[in-house]
C-alpha positions in Angstrom: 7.1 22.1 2.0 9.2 20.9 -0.7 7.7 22.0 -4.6 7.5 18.2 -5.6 5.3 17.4 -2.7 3.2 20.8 -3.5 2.9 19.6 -7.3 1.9 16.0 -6.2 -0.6 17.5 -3.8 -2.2 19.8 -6.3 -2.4 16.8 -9.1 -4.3 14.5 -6.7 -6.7 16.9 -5.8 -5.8 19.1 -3.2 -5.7 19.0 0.7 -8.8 21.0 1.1 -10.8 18.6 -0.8 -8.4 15.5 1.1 -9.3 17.0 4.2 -13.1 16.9 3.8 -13.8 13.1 4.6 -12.5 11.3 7.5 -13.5 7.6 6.0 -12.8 5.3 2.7 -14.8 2.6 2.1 -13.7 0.4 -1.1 -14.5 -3.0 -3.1 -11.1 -4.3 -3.7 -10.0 -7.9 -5.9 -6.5 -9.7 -5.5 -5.0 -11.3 -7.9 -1.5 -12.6 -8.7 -1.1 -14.1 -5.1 1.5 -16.9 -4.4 0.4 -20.1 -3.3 -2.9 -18.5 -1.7 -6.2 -19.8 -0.5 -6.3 -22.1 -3.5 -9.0 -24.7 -2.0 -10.9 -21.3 -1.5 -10.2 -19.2 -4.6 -13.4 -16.7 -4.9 -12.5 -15.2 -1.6 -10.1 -12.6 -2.9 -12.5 -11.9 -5.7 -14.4 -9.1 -3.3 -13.5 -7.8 -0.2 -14.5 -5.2 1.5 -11.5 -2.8 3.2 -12.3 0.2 5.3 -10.2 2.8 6.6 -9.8 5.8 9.3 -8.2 8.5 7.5 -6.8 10.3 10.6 -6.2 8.0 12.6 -4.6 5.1 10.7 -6.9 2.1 11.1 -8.1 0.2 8.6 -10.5 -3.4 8.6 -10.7 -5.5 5.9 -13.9 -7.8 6.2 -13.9 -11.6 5.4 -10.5 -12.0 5.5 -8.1 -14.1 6.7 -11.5 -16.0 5.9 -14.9 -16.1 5.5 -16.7 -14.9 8.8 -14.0 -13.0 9.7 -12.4 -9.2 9.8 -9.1 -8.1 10.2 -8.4 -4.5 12.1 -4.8 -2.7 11.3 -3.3 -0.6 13.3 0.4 0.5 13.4 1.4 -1.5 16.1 -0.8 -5.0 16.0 -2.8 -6.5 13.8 -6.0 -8.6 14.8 -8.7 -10.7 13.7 -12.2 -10.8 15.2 -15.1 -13.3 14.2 -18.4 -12.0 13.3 -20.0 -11.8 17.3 -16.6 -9.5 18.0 -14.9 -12.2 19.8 -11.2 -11.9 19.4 -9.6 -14.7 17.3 -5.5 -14.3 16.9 -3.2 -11.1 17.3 -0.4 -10.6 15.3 2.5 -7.9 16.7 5.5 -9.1 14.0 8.3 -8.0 12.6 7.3 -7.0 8.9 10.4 -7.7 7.5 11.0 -11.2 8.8 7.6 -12.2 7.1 9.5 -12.9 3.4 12.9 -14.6 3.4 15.1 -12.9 1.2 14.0 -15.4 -1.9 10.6 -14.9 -1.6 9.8 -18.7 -2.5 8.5 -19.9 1.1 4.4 -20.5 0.7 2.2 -17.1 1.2 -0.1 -17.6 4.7 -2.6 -14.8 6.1 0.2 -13.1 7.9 2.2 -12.5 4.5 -0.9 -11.3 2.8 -2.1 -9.1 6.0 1.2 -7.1 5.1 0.8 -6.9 1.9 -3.2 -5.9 2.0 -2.3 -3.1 4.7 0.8 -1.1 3.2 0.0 -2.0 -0.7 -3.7 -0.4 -0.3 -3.2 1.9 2.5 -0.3 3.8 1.5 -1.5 3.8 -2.7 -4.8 5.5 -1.4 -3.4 8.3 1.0 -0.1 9.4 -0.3 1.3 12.0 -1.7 -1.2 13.5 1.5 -0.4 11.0 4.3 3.6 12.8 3.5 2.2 15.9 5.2 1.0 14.0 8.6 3.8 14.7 11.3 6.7 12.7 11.9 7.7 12.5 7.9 10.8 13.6 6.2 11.7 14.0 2.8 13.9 15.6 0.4 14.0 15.4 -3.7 16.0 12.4 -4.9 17.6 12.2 -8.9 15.5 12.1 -11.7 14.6 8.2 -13.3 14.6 7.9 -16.8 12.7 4.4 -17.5 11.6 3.3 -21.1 12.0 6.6 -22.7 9.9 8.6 -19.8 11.6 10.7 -16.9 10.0 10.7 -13.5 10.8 13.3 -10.6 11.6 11.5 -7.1 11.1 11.9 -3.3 13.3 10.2 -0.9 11.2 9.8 2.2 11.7 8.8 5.7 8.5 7.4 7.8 8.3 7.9 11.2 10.0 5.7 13.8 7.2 3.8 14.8 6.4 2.9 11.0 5.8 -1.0 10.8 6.5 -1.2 7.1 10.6 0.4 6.9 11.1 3.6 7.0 12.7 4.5 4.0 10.8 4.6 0.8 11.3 6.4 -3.1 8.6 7.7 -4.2 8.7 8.4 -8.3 6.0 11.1 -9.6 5.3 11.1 -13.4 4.8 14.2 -16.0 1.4 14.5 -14.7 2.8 14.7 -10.9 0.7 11.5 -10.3 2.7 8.8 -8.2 3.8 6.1 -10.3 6.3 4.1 -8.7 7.3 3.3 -5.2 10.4 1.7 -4.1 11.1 0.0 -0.7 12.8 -3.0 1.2 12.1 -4.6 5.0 14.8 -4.0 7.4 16.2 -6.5 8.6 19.9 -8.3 7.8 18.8 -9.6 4.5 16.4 -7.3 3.4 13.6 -7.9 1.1 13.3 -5.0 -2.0 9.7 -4.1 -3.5 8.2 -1.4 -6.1 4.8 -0.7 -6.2 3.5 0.5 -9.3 -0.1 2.5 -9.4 -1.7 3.2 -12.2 -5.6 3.6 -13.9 -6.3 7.0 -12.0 -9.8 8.3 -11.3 -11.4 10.9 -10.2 -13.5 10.5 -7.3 -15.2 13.4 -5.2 -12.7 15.6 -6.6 -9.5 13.5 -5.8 -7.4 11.2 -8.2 -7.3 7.5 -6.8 -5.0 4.5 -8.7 -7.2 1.9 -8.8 -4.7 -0.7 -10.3 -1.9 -1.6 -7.5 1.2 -3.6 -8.1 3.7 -5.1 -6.0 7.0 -6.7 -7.5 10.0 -8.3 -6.3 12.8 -5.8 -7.1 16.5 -7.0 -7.5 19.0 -4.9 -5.4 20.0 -3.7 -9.2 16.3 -1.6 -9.0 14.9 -4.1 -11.7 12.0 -6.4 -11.2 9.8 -8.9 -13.9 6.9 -6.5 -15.0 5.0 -9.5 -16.2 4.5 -11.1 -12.6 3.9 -9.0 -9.5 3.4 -10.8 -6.7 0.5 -9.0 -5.7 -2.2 -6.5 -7.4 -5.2 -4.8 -6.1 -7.8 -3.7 -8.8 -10.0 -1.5 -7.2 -13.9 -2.1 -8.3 -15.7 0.7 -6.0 -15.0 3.1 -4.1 -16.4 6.1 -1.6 -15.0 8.8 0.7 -17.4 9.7 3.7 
């Protein structure tokens, strides 16, 4: 395993104590959302997003709307009404979601995408690195406003809906600060994700502040509006 990965392990808690709980269960607010739900604004105030640790799932209830719940999985994502009843099935291409501005309107599909990889990736890695099909090697060191950060150059699996190349950036504290990552397609979109406000919870250290920015293909992006960001109000491993 390679010594970043062991270090970023180690700072979030460990894998014994990761490995104790098979379920997360968290209060999550969105803010900072383009052009979204604006004749219904308090429903991104609280929602509710479970997910299966090992296996991958995840549900977020009362979304796309109220009376609703959205199940991810890797391959399709669906939405169910409150008697179970399927309502729609989405099986896209992730990266043909966003054109390459970004300035077509946000709908549920965008913000499905968004939801699933922003939160689901922030709350598992640097331990979802050690499930199989991941590769990774150590990538150069980032010097950013006076601060160095160590970096991981990972590879996801082939069946990975979100692109499968991502840079992860680990701060002094070997917390995960920074993600970098773009859709693949022919004009592909570039993101960072920046997590931040750490906690301890049951033992492991959680970012409960996520951001998502457009990134230029020159690696910068406008710090002052991300087009996405989860605050985190509760939280509880099972």
């Amino acid at each position: 395993m390679d010594n970043l990965l062991q270090d970023a392990l180690h700072a979030a808690g460990g894998m014994e104590i990761w490995k104790k709980y098979s379920t997360l269960t968290a209060q999550i607010r969105l803010k900072g959302v383009k052009s979204w739900l604006e004749s219904d604004p308090g429903l991104l105030e609280n929602l509710t997003f479970q997910a299966d640790l090992a296996g991958g799932s995840a549900q977020l209830r009362n979304f796309p709307e109220r009376g609703l719940y959205t199940i991810f999985t890797n391959d399709k994502t669906s939405v169910f009404d409150e008697k179970d009843n399927p309502v729609s099935a989405f099986d896209p291409a992730w990266g043909k979601l966003f054109d390459a501005s970004l300035q077509a309107p946000w709908h549920a599909i965008q913000m499905m995408y968004f939801i699933r990889y922003t939160f689901w990736k922030s709350l598992t890695f640097p331990f979802g690195l050690t499930t199989e099909g991941y590769e990774y090697e150590q990538g150069q060191i980032l010097e950013d406003n006076g601060h160095l950060y160590r970096s991981l150059l990972v590879q996801a699996p082939d069946d990975s809906p979100y692109g499968q190349l991502m840079s992860l950036f680990f701060a002094q504290d070997n917390l995960i600060n920074r993600t970098d990552y773009e859709t693949q397609n022919e004009e592909p979109v570039f993101f960072t994700k920046i997590t931040s406000e750490y906690a301890v919870l049951n033992g492991l250290i959680i970012p409960t502040l996520i951001q998502v920015y457009h990134r230029e293909q020159d690696g910068t992006y406008d710090a002052e509006n991300p087009l996405i960001a989860v605050e985190v109000r509760s939280m509880k491993f099972i």
